[in-house]
C-alpha positions in Angstrom: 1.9 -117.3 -78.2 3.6 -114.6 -76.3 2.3 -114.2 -72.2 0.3 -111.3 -71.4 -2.3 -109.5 -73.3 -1.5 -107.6 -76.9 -2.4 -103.9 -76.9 -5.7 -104.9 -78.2 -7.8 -107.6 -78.2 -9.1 -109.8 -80.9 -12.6 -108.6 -79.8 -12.1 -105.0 -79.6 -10.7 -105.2 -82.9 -13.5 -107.0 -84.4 -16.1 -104.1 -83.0 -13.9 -101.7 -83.9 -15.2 -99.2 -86.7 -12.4 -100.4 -89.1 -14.1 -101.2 -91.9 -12.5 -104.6 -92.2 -14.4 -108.5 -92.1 -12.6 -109.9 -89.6 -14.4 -112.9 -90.1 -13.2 -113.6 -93.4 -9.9 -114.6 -91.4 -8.1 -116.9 -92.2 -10.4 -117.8 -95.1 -14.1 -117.6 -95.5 -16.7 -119.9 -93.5 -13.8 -120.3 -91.2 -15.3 -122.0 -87.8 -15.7 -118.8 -85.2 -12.5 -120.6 -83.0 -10.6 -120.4 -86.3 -11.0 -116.8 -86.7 -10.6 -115.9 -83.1 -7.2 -118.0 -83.3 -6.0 -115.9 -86.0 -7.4 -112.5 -85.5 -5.2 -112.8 -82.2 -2.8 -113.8 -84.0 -2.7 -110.6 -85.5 -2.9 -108.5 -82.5 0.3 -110.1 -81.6 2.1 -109.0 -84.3 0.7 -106.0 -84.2 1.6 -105.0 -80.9 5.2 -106.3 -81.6 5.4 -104.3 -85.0 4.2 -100.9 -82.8 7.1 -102.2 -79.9 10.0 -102.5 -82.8 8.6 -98.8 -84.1 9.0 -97.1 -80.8 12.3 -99.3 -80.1 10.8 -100.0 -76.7 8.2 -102.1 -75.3 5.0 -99.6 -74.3 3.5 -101.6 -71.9 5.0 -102.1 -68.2 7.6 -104.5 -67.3 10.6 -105.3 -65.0 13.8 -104.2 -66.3 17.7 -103.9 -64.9 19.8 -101.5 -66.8 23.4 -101.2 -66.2 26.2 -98.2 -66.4 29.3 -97.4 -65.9 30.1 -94.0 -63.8 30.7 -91.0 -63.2 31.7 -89.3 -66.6 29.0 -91.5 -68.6 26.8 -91.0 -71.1 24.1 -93.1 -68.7 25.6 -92.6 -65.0 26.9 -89.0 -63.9 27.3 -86.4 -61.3 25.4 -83.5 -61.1 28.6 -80.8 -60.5 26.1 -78.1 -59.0 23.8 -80.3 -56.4 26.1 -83.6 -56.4 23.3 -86.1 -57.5 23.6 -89.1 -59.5 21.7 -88.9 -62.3 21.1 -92.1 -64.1 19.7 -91.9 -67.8 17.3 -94.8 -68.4 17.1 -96.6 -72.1 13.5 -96.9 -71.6 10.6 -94.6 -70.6 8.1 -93.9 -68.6 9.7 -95.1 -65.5 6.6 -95.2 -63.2 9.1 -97.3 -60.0 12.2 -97.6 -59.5 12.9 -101.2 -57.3 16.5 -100.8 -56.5 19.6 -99.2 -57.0 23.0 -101.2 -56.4 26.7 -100.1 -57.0 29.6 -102.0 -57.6 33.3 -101.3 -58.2 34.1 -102.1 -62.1 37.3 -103.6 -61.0 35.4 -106.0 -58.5 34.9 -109.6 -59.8 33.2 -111.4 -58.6 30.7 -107.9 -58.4 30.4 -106.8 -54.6 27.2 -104.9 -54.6 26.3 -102.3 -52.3 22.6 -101.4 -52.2 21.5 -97.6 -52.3 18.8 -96.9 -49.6 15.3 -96.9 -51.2 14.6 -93.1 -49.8 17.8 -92.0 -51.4 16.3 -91.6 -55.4 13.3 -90.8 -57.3 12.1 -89.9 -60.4 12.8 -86.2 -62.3 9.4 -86.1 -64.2 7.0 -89.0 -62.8 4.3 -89.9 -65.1 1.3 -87.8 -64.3 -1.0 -90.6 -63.0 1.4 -91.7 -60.1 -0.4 -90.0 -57.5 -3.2 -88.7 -59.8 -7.1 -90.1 -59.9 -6.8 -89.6 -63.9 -5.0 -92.1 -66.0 -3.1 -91.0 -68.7 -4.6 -90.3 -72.1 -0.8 -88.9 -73.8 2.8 -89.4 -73.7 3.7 -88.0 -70.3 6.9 -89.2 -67.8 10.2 -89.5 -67.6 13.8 -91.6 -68.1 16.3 -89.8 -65.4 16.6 -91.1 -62.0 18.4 -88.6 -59.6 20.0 -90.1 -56.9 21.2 -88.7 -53.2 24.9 -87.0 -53.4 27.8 -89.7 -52.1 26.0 -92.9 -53.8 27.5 -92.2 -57.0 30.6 -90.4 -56.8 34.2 -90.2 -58.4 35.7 -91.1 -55.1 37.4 -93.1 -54.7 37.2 -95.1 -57.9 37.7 -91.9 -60.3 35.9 -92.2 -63.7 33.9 -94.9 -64.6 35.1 -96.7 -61.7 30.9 -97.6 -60.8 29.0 -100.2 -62.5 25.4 -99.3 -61.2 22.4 -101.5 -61.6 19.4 -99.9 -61.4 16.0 -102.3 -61.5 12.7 -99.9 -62.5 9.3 -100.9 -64.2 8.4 -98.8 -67.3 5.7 -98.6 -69.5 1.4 -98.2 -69.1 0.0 -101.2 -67.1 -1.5 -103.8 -69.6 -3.4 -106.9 -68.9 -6.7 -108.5 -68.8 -8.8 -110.7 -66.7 -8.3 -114.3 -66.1 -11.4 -114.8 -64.3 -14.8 -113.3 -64.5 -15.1 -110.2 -62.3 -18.8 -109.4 -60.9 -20.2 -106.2 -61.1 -18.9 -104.4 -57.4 -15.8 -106.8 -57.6 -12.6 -104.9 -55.9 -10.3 -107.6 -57.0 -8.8 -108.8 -60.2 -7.1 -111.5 -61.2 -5.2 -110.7 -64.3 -2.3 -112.5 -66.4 0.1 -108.8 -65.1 -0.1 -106.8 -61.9 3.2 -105.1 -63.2 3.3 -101.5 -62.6 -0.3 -101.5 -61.5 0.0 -100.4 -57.4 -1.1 -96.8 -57.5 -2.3 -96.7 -61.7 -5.4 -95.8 -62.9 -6.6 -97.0 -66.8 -9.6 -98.5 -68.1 -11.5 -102.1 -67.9 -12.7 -102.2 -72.1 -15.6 -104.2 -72.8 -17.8 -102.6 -75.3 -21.3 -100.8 -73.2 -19.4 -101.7 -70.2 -16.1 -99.8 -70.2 -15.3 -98.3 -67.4 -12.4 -96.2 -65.3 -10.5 -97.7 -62.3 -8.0 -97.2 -60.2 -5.9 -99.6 -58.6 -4.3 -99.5 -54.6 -1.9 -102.5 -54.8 -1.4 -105.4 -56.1 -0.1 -109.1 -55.4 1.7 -111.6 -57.9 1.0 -115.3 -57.9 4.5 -115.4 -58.1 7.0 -112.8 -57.4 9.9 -111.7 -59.7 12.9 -112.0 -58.5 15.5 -108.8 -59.2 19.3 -109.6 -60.1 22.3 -109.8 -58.1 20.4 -109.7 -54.4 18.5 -106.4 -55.2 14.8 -108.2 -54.2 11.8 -108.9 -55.6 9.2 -107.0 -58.3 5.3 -107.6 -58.3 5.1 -108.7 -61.6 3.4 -111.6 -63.8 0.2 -113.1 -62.9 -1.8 -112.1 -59.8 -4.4 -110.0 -58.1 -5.1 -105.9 -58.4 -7.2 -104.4 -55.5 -9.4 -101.6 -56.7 -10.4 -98.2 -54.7 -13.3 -98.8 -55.7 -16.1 -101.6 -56.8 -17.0 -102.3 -60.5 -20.3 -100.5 -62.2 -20.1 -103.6 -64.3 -19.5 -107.3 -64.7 -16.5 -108.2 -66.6 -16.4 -111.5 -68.7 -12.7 -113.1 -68.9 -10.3 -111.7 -71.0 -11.7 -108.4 -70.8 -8.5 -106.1 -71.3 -7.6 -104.0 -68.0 -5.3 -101.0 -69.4 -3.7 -98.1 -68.8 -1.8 -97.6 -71.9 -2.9 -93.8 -73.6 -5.8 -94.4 -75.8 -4.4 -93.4 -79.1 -1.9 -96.8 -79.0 -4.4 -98.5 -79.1 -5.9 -96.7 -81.6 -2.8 -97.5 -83.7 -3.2 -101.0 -83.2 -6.3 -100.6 -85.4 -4.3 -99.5 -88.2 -1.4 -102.2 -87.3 -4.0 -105.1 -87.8 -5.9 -103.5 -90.6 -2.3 -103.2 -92.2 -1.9 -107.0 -92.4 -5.7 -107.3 -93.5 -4.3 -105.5 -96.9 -1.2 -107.5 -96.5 -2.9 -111.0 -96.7 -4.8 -109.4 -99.7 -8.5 -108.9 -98.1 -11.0 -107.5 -100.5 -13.1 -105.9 -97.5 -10.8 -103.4 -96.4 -12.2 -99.8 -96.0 -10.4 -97.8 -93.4 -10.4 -93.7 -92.9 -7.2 -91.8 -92.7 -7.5 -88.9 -90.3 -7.5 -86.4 -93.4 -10.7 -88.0 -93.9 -9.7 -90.4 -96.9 -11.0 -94.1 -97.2 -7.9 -96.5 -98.1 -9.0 -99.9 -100.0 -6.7 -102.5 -100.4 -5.8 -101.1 -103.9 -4.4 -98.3 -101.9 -0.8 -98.1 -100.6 -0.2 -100.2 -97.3 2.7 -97.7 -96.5 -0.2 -94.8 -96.0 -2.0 -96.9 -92.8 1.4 -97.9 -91.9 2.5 -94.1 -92.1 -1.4 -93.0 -89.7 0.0 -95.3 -87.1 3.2 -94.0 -87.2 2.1 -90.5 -86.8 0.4 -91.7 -83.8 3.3 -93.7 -82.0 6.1 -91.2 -83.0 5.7 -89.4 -79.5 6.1 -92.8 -77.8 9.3 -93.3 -79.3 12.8 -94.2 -77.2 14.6 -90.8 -77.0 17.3 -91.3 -74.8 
């Protein structure tokens, strides 16, 4: 079982107006554990079948990207302000960690750390520094960097490697312990990229908004090379403000836009057909029902439509 929390749960997707009898799963008069094993089973490989569509992971994590520069595709200088601009694989990037530059014809590498005021991000996602959390694809993959840090002096073209450490993605987790009702701390199996986010705690009647001020890792990550460390894994998120509501464990903590998880509906209810369930009844957003004598490629094709936005573009 992959760590973490998929991009919904196996309860969500049981209340969820699908049209599907979850409890069928694996087989009828399965035992309530049996079903529950499975039916996050399925939310797994759902969440990894919506990852592989967008050709990037959606929710946060830690990653280092390297480039060769200036006069790349990924690592350049801007000839009219003299930036850096670095071009990211993945996106949003919500923090960058660190920035470190080596000569390419340096081995072992001999890294030279950029200053942490010396970067940002061209087009932040909207809810760093916002009380809303995001509800649509929003943010950015290009890092722009102070003139002199990545230059073609003296090493000409592509005589750089940088490494550039960043989180991307919508914070994703869910509790590991039961949080009371006026609780301003978490504990969750992923504090990444949740210092400063705002999302939702989903539990049925009880879901609610909150924002998060920072956060602390059981654990922290460390970064390659030297660059540091990353909050990241399990931990503890401090709230702005208390709970309206109790919040049993597992109760999934997110920021990811709405509509993936929506799409994670469809994902599941997709493998429903595919393992040949007779209860299958789920409405297209023309307003068609699909059955399982219907085409599996149509659901497949609604979540698509939903995710395409999401995809990697760079």
């Amino acid at each position: 079982m992959p760590q973490g929390t998929p991009y919904i749960t196996a309860q969500m997707l049981m209340d969820a107006p699908s049209g599907v009898s979850w409890d069928v799963i694996p087989e009828p008069k399965s035992t309530g554990a049996a079903t529950l094993a499975e039916v996050t089973n399925i939310c797994w490989r759902a969440t990894s079948k919506i990852d592989t569509y967008c050709n990037q992971v959606l929710r946060a994590t830690v990653n280092t990207e390297y480039a060769d520069g200036p006069g790349g595709t990924r690592c350049n200088v801007d000839r009219n302000t003299g930036n850096g601009v670095l071009v990211m694989k993945r996106w949003p990037i919500t923090e960058v960690l660190a920035i470190q530059t080596s000569p390419v014809r340096a081995f072992p590498r001999t890294w030279s750390p950029v200053p942490s005021d010396k970067w940002d991000i061209r087009h932040p996602l909207i809810w760093s520094g916002d009380s809303a959390s995001a509800t649509a694809p929003d943010g950015g993959w290009t890092i722009d960097v102070a003139p002199g840090y990545i230059s073609w002096r003296p090493y000409g073209r592509g005589g750089l490697r940088v490494q550039t450490c960043h989180i991307n993605g919508w914070p994703h987790t869910s509790l590991t312990a039961q949080a009371a009702v006026g609780a301003t701390t978490l504990q969750v199996d992923d504090v990444t990229g949740w210092a400063g986010a705002s999302g939702f705690a989903y539990d049925g009647a009880g879901t609610e908004p909150l924002s998060a001020v920072s956060v602390a890792a059981s654990s922290e990550f460390a970064l390659p090379n030297g660059a540091g460390t990353a909050q990241a894994g399990p931990g503890t998120i401090t709230l702005a403000t208390g709970l309206a509501y109790g919040h049993a464990k597992g109760a999934m903590i997110s920021a990811l836009p709405a509509i993936v998880i929506e799409a994670s509906v469809y994902a599941c209810t997709v493998q429903a057909l595919e393992a040949g369930l007779d209860s299958v009844a789920i409405q297209t957003m023309s307003g068609e029902h699909l059955t399982s004598g219907s085409s599996m490629q149509e659901i497949a094709t609604e979540y698509e439509l939903l995710l395409d936005k999401f995809m990697r573009v760079a």
